[in-house]
C-alpha positions, 0 to 999 in steps of 0.5 A, spaced: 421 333 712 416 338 716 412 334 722 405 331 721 407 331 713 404 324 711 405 325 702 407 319 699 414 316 699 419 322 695 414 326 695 417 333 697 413 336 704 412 343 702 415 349 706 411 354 710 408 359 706 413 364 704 417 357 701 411 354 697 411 356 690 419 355 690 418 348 694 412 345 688 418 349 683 416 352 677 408 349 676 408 353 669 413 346 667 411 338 669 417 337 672 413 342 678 407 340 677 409 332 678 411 334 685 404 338 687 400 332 684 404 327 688 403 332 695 396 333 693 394 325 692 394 325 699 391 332 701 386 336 699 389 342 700 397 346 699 398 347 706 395 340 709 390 343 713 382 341 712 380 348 709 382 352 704 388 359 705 391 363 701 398 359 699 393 355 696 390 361 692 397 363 691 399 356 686 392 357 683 395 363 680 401 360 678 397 353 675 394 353 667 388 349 667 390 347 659 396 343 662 393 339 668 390 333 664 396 329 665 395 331 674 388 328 676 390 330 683 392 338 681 385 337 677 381 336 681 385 341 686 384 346 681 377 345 679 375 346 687 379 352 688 376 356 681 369 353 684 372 357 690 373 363 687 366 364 684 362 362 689 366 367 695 369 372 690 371 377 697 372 372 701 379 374 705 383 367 705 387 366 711 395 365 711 395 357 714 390 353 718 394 355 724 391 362 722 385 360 721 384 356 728 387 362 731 382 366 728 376 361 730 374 360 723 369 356 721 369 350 716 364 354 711 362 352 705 368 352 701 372 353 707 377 359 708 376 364 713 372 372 713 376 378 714 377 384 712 374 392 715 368 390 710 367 383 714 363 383 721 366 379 727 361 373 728 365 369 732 366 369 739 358 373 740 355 367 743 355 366 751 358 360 753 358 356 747 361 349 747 363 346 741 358 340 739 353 342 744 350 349 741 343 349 738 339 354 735 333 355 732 329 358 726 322 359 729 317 362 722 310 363 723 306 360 717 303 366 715 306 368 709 312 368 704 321 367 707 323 375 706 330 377 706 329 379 714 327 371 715 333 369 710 338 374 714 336 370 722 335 362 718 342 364 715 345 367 722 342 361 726 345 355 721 352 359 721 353 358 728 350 351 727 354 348 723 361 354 726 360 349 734 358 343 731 351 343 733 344 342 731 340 347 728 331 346 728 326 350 724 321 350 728 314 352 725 310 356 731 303 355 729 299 357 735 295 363 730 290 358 727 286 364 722 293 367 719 296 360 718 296 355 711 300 348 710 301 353 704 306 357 707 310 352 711 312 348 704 315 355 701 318 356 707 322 348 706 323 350 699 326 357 700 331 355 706 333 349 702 334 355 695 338 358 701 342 352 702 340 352 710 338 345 711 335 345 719 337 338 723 329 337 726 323 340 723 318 342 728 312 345 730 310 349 736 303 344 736 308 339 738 307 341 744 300 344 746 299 339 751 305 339 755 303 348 754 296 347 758 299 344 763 304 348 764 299 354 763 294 350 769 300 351 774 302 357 773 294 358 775 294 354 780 301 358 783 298 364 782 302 367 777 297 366 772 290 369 772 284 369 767 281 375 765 275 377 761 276 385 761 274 387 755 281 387 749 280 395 749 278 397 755 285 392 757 289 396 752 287 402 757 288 399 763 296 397 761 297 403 758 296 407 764 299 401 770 293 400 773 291 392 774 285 389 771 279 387 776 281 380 775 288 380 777 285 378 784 280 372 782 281 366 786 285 360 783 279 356 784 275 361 780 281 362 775 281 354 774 274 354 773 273 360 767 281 356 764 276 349 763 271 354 760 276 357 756 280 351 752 272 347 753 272 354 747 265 356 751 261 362 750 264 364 757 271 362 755 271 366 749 271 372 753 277 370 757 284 370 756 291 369 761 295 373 764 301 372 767 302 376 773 308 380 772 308 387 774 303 392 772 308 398 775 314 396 770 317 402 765 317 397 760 309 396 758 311 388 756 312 387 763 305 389 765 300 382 766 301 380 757 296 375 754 299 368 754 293 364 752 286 366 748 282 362 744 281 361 737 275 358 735 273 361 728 279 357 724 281 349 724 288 349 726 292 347 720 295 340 723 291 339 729 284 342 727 278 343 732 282 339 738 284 345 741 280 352 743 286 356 746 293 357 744 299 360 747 301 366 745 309 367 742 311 371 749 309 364 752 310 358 747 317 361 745 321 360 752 318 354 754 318 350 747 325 354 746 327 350 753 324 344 751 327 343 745 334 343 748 335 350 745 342 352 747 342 360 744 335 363 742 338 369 737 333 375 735 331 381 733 333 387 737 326 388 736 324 383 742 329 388 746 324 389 751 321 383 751 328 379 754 325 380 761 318 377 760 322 371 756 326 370 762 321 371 767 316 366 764 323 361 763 324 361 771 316 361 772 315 355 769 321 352 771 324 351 765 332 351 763 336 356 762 337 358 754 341 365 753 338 370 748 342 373 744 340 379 739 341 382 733 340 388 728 333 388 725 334 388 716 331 395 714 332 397 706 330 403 704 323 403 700 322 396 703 316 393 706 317 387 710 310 386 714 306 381 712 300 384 713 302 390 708 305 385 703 298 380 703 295 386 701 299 388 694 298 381 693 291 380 695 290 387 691 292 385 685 299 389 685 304 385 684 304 378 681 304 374 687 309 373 693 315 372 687 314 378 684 321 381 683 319 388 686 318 384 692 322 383 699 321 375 699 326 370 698 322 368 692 323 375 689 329 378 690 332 371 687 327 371 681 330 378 680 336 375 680 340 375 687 344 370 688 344 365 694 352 367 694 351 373 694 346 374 699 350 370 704 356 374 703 351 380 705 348 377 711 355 375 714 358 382 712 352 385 717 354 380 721 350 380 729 351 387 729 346 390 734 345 397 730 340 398 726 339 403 721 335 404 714 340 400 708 340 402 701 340 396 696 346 398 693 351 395 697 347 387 696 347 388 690 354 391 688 357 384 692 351 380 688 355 383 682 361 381 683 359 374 685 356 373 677 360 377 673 365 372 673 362 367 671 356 369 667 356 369 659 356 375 655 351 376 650 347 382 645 341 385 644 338 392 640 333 396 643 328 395 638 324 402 638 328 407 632 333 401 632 337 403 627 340 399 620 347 400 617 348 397 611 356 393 610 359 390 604 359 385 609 358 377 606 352 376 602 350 371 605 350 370 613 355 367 616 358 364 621 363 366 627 365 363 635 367 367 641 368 367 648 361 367 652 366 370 657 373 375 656 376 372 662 372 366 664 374 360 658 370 354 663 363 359 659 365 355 652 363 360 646 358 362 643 356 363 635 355 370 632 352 371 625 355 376 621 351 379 615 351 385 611 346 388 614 346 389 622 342 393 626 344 399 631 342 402 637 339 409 636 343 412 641 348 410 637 347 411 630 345 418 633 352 419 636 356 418 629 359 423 624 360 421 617 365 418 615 367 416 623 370 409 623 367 405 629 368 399 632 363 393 631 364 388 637 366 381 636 367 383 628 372 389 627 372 396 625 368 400 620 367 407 616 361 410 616 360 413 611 353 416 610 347 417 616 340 419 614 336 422 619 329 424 618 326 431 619 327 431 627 334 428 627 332 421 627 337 417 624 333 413 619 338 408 615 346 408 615 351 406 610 358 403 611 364 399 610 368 394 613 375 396 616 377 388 619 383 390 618 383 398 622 385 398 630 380 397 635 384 401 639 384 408 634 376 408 635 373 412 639 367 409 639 366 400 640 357 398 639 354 392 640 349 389 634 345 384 631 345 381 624 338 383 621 336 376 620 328 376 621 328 368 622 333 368 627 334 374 632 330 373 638 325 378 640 326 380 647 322 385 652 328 387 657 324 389 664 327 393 670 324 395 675 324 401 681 321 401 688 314 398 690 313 405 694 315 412 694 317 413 701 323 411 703 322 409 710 315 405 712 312 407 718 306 401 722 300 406 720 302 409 713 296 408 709 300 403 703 295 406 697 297 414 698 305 411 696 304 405 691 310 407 686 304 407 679 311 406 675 314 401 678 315 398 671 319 400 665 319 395 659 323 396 653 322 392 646 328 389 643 332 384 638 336 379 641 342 375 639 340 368 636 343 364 641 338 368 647 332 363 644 337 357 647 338 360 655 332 356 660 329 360 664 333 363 671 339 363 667 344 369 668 347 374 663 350 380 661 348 383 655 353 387 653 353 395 655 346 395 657 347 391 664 346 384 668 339 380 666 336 374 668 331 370 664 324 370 667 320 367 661 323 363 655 322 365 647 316 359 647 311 359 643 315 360 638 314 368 637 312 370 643 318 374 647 323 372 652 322 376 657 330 378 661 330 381 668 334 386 670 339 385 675 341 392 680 349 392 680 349 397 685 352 402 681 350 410 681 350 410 674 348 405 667 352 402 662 353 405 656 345 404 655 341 409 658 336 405 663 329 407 664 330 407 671 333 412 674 338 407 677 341 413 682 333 413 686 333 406 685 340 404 688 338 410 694 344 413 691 347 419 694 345 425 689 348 431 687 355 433 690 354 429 697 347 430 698 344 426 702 340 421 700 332 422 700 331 417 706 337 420 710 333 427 709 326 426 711 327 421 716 332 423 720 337 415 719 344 415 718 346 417 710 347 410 707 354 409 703 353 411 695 352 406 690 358 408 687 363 408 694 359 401 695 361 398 688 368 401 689 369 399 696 367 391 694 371 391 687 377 394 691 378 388 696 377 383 690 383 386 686 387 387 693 385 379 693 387 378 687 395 381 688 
């Protein structure tokens, strides 16, 4: 037997890889799967390691679900590797787990190992990590809602986390009392727990206000520090031009009296604010003498109240709480570039540890705003909903819209930490979201209501009953109940696409002919006649339609929603004035008549509704009446389903346009031209049938 096999007596140890099938035998017979239960009784996975790989995958492929009921271990095996299979539908599985080591892979979710071109490296970026002893942190400030910015950084810092074994904190940094609400604290806990980022400490920077004002009264009493009462613009001038503050020379004596005033929140204190001493001289202006402490004294501190009167400023609270908390790697923005020697200079100032700073892109998507100011006045104005409004960039919105947190995983370890940073369309998200829902969502219909169109059938006088599939492929989904009557309604778009005497095919029924269409006196079809042909070929029709019976009792009324972009411009520059680019038709609706069974579904469910797109139920059909409101779900694709969209899908995706054009952002603000939608689409479906053979 193979070394380190540990199965059970007479259990065979499988061969490696190549050899694995051929080991089990044949697993379409009992005798082969016999041998893959007695194997699997003692190990969770084919090749006897701690994760999943492709060997695994490979035996799936070949194993019926039907036949497994007498193999409790090759069940459970089963079960947990199709689970596999949806959650992480790109995921490059390695060979062995010798491969997986070697690569450095993570336990993730799941197990298994990333690869591919489209998959960033994340591995071995994080200077002298040692296993077991890394700590990052997610360092909010409680000012408002998680955008899909703050999910790719708690994302980024939970998978190094848990990839060394270590220790992960949410830190709230609360040191801005007028901008910050218990409020927002509570939506970012839930928020990261919807992300699936479960942070091993929960902190705040208020922690460690006193040990702060220590800190800060020896850098005074140093001379590193000094108390400024320079007017803020005349300061900002002063910066600006390299030329030192008046107050940079006060003496320390002088300088520890107007500290007292200011945490003492006095008349006098509240002019002044601290500078560190760094250099006013520097090419990099963040280096010249910034603000490390001023007062605030209009708002009680949500946690702390009045107690204090002066508070850190982020440039000063972050190194040192970073140091304090045993923070190992302190992963930013490359925003925060120029700001790495001020982080260090306050680190070596303050004589705090040393923790290795590590950058990363910073998350920009074409029509996209992701400023918290920016984004409160939309909700404070009345232009959205609120902060899950599913045109909103929040965490709450992009999943009310229907964005898995699969999919936005996936997503975020495909940009992995790189360092460039360029205007992203929303296609390529929401093309691997695609992929993640459309095998395990079930499969329904619904008919635009406006000008439907009614097609009398020799059908069964009185409605009756069929099951089907939820899911042509996925049989877990169960089925689903489809009336039958001799009255059932068409699209217009449809019925106005047929010719007299055409035969069709009605989904999930059979063909018939179309024997006589009526059209008003614009060329509305107003009515049609047919008969059934159950018997006919589905393959001999051209044309294959959705429809729903007439049954005015039954049918569910449904409102489908879509959704364009907030604004108008692509790229949002800091002194855009948002009210000149509002998008006044950022919602398009279209009445329509649903299949029965939509009346069942509970609000968040997924679906496809058949050659219209992917939907997800924002609000259910209750009371009794109202309408199901369904959401639809961007798949990433330059153009609709068999059904015209009322958003024009090659804007919304930022699609290149005609002929290789370049996309509107790319045009006028001078960014890379992003990948077209259809090229995204076509780049993910590639690897998951390349997966598949």
């Amino acid at each position: 037997q193979r070394a380190g096999f540990c199965g059970p007596p007479g259990a065979r140890a499988p061969a490696a890889t190549a050899g694995m099938v051929a080991s089990f035998g044949n697993l379409k017979t009992e005798a082969g799967l016999k041998e893959l239960n007695s194997f699997l009784a003692s190990h969770a996975y084919v090749d006897g390691g701690a994760s999943a790989t492709q060997t695994d995958f490979d035996l799936f492929a070949q194993t019926t679900a039907s036949a497994l009921g007498a193999f409790p271990h090759v069940q459970r095996w089963y079960q947990h590797l199709r689970a596999l299979k949806a959650s992480f539908p790109f995921r490059q599985w390695p060979r062995n787990t010798a491969a997986a080591a070697a690569a450095g892979a993570p336990a993730a979710a799941g197990g298994g190992d990333r690869g591919g071109k489209d998959q960033a490296r994340l591995e071995g970026l994080l200077p002298n990590a040692e296993m077991g002893k890394v700590c990052t942190r997610f360092p909010p400030e409680p000012s408002g809602y998680l955008h899909i910015g703050h999910a790719k950084a708690a994302m980024l810092n939970n998978h190094y986390a848990r990839h060394y074994k270590g220790k992960l904190i949410l830190r709230f940094d609360d040191t801005n009392p007028s901008k910050e609400k218990e409020e927002f604290e509570e939506s970012i806990k839930a928020d990261l727990a919807k992300l699936k980022v479960f942070p091993d400490k929960v902190t705040h920077t208020s922690d460690h206000f006193e040990k702060l004002i220590q800190m800060m009264e020896k850098l005074i009493k140093d001379g590193k520090a000094y108390v400024d009462d320079t007017e803020v613009d005349k300061m900002r001038q002063e910066r600006d031009a390299g030329v030192e503050s008046c107050r940079r020379g006060t003496p320390v004596d002088e300088n520890l009296r107007l500290w007292k005033e200011m945490l003492a929140g006095s008349a006098e204190g509240l002019k002044c604010c601290v500078r560190g001493k760094l250099d006013m001289q520097s090419k990099n202006k963040c280096l010249r003498d910034p603000v490390f402490f001023r007062c605030k004294t209009d708002t009680p501190h949500h946690k702390t109240g009045t107690k204090y009167k002066a508070y850190p400023t982020y440039d000063f609270a972050c190194p040192c709480v970073d140091a304090m908390e045993g923070v190992t790697h302190a992963l930013r923005t490359i925003e925060y570039k120029d700001r790495d020697e001020m982080y260090k200079w306050v680190l070596e100032a303050t004589g705090s540890r040393h923790v290795e700073l590590v950058e990363f892109s910073k998350t920009q998507f074409s029509h996209t705003i992701l400023s918290k100011r920016k984004l409160t006045w939309f909700v404070e104005n009345g232009h959205v909903e609120g902060w899950n409004d599913p045109r909103f960039p929040t965490v709450q919105g992009v999943l009310r819209r229907g964005m898995t947190v699969e999919g936005l995983s996936e997503f975020v370890m495909t940009q992995g930490m790189s360092k460039a940073t360029n205007l992203m369309e929303w296609d390529k998200i929401w093309a691997i979201n695609k992929q993640t829902i459309d095998p395990i969502v079930p499969r329904y219909v619904a008919v635009g209501r406006e000008n439907a169109v009614l097609l009398k059938l020799d059908g069964p006088a009185q409605p009756s009953c069929i099951k089907d599939k939820k899911h042509p492929k996925n049989d877990e989904l169960g089925e689903r109940l489809i009336i039958q009557s001799n009255e059932v309604w068409v699209e217009q778009e449809d019925a106005a696409a047929m010719e007299p005497g055409e035969q069709v095919t009605l989904m999930h029924w059979g063909n018939c002919f179309v024997d006589k269409i009526n059209k008003d006196a614009k060329g509305v079809v107003t009515g049609m006649e047919g008969r059934l042909n159950l018997a006919g070929n589905v393959k001999d029709t051209k044309k294959k339609i959705h429809w729903v019976s007439k049954l005015d009792q039954q049918v569910t009324p449904v409102i489908l929603r879509e959704f364009d972009h907030l604004v108008t411009k692509p790229k949002i520059e800091d002194d855009d004035d948002i009210a000149n680019i509002i998008n006044p038709c950022s919602i398009a609706e279209t009445p329509a008549i649903g299949d029965p069974s939509l009346k069942l579904l509970p609000k968040g469910t997924r679906m496809q509704l058949e050659r219209r797109g992917y939907f997800i139920v924002d609000s259910m059909a209750f009371p009794p009446g109202a309408p199901m409101v369904l959401v639809k779900i961007p798949d990433g694709k330059a153009k609709d389903m068999a059904m015209a969209s009322k958003v024009d899908v090659k804007k919304l995706q930022g699609a290149r346009g005609e002929k290789g054009g370049k996309s509107e952002g790319a045009k006028k603000d001078g960014g890379a031209a992003p990948a077209p939608a259809a090229k995204a689409e076509a780049k993910v479906e590639a690897k998951a049938k390349a997966k598949a053979k």
